[in-house]
C-alpha positions as CSV (number, residue, x, y, z in Angstrom):
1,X,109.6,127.6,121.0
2,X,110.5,124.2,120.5
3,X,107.9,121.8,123.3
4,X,109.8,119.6,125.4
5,X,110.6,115.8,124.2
6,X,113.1,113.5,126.1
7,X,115.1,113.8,122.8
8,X,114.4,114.0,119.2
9,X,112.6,111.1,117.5
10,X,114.4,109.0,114.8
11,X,111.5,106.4,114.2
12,X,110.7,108.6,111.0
13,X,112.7,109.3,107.9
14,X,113.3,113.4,107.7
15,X,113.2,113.9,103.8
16,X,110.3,111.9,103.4
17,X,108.3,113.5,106.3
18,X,109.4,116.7,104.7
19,X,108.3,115.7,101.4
20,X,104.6,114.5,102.9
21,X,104.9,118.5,104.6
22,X,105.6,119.8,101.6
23,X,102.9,118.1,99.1
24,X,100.1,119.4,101.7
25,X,101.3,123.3,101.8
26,X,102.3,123.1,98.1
27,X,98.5,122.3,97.3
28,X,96.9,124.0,100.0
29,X,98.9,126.8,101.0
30,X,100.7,127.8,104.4
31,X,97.9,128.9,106.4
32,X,94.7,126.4,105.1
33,X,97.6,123.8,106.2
34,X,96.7,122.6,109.7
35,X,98.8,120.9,112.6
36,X,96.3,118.2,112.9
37,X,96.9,117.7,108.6
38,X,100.6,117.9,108.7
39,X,100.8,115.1,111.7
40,X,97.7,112.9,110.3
41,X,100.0,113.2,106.7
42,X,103.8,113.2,108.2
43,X,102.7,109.6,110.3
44,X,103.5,111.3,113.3
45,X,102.3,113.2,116.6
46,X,102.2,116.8,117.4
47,X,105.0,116.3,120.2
48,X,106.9,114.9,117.9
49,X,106.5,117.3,115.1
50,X,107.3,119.6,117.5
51,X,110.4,117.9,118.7
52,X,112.0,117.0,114.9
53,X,111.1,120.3,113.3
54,X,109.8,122.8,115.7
55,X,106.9,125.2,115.4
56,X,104.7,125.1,111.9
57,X,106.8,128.2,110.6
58,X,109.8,126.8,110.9
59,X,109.1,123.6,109.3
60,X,107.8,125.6,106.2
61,X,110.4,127.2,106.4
62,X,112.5,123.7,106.3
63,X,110.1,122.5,103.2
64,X,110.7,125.7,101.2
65,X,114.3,125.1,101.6
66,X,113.5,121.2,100.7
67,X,111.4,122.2,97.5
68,X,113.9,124.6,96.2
69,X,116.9,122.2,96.6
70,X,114.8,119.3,95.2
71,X,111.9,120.2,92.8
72,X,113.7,123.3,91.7
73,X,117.2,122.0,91.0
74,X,116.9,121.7,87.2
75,X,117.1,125.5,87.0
76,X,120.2,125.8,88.4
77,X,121.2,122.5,86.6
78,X,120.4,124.3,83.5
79,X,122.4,127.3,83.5
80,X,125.3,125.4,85.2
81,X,125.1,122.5,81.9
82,X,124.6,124.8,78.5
83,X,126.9,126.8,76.6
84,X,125.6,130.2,77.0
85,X,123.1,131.8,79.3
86,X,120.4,131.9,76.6
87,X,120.3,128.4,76.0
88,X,120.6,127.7,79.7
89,X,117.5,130.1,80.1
90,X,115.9,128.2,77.1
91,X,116.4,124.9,78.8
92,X,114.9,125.6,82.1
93,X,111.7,127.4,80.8
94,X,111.2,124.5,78.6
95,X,112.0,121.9,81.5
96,X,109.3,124.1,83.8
97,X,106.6,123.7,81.3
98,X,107.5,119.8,82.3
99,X,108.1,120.1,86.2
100,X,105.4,122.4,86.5
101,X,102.5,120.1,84.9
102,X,104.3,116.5,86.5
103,X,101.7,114.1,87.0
104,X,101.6,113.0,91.0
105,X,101.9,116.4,92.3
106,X,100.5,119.6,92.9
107,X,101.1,121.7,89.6
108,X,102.9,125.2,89.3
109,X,105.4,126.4,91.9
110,X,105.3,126.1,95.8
111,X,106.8,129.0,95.8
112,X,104.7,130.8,93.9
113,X,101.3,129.9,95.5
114,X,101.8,128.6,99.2
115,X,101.1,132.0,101.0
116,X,97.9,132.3,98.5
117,X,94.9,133.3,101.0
118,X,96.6,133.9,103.6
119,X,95.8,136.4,106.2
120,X,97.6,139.5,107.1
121,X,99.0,138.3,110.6
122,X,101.0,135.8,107.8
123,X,103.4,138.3,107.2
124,X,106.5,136.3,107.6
125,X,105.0,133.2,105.0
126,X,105.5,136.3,102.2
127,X,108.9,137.2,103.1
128,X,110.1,133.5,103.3
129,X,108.7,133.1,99.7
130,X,109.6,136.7,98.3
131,X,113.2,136.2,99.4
132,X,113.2,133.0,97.8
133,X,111.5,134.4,94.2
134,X,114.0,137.4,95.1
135,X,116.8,135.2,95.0
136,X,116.2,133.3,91.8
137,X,115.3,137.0,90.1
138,X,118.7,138.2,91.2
139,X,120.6,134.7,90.1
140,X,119.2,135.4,87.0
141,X,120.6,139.0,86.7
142,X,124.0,138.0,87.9
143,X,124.4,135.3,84.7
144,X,122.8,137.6,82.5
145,X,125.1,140.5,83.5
146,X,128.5,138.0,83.4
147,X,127.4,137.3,80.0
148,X,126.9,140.9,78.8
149,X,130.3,141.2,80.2
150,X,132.2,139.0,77.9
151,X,130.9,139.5,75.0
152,X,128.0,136.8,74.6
153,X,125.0,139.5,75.1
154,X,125.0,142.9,73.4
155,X,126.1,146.0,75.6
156,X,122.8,147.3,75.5
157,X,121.5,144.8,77.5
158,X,120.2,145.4,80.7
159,X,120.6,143.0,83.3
160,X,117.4,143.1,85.6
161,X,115.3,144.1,83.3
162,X,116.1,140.8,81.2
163,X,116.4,138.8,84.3
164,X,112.7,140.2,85.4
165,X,111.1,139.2,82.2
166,X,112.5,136.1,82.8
167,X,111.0,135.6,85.9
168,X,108.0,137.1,85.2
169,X,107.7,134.3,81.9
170,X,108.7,131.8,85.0
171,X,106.0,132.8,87.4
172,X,103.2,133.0,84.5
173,X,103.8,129.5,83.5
174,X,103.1,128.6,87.3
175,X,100.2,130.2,86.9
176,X,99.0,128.9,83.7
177,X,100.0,125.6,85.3
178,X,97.8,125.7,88.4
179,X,94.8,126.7,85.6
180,X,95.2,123.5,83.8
181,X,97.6,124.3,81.1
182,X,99.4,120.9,79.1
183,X,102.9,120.2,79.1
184,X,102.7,121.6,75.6
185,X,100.9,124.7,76.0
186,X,103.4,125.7,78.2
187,X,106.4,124.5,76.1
188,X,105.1,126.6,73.8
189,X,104.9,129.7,75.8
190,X,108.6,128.8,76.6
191,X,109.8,129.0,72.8
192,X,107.3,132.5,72.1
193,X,109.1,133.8,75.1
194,X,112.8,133.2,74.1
195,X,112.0,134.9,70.7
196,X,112.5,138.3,72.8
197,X,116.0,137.2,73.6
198,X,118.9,139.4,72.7
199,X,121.0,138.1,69.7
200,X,124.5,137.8,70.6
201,X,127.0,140.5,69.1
202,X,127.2,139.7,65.4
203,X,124.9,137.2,65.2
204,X,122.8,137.0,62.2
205,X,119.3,138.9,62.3
């Protein structure tokens, strides 16, 4: 439940209190993320933490929705932009290996590690993020499967098995990431990975 305020406070900008959020449960995860942290890093006090964004679930579940919309917007950028659904896949693995080792941030995916360590009675931190790699697995499937469709993949392809090797490539770069792995390393890792990639119909072996 939300605690009581005379209204909601507006001496604060949202995105970047939800950016300061963010930065602490993307390094430290949901649950080593504390109140008193959030508040000390937003610039603002409990009752009014409470009052913009109610209880610490809900604003995680706020800064997921920030990260993905934000931090994660090249992937859907790059499968909107390229010709074919291969190249678009190409693109965003190679622009990860660069989002995921930025300099100024934590490294791999907030939505890959922010329920790490947590304890059972965090149940609902998993299904926030699970839904969220759920959804980018199943966005995946759905271009890959168009594309099978008309032509530009061969009809032996299947769909989720493609789009879960994709996301299992994705998800393994994060982790490589969070080890220490360059920008380069990881680039690389995005080409060796795209050599598994089903030739188009026709296309020259």
């Amino acid at each position: 439940m939300v605690r009581g305020q005379s209204g909601r406070p507006r001496s604060f900008d949202r995105a970047e209190a939800l950016e300061r959020a963010m930065r602490l449960f993307w390094e430290r995860g949901y649950e080593a993320t504390s109140i008193a942290a959030l508040t000390r890093e937003m610039g603002i006090a409990a009752p009014s933490l409470y009052a913009a964004f109610g209880d610490k679930m809900t604003l995680f579940r706020e800064v997921v929705d920030f990260y993905v919309s934000v931090y994660g917007a090249y992937m859907g950028r790059a499968l909107e932009e390229e010709p074919t659904v291969g190249t678009g896949m190409a693109r965003m693995l190679h622009e990860a290996a660069s989002e995921l080792t930025a300099d100024g941030r934590p490294r791999g995916c907030l939505v890959a590690f922010a329920a790490n360590n947590c304890s059972p009675s965090c149940v609902e931190v998993e299904q926030v993020l699970r839904q969220q790699r759920g959804a980018m697995q199943e966005e995946f499937e759905r271009r890959i499967r168009k594309a099978r469709e008309s032509g530009e993949l061969p009809s032996g392809v299947e769909p989720k098995e493609l789009a879960r090797y994709v996301a299992v490539v994705f998800q393994g770069m994060s982790q490589q990431a969070r080890d220490g792995a360059s920008q380069a390393e990881l680039e690389a890792v995005a080409a060796t990975a795209m050599l598994a990639w089903p030739k188009a119909p026709g296309a020259e072996e």
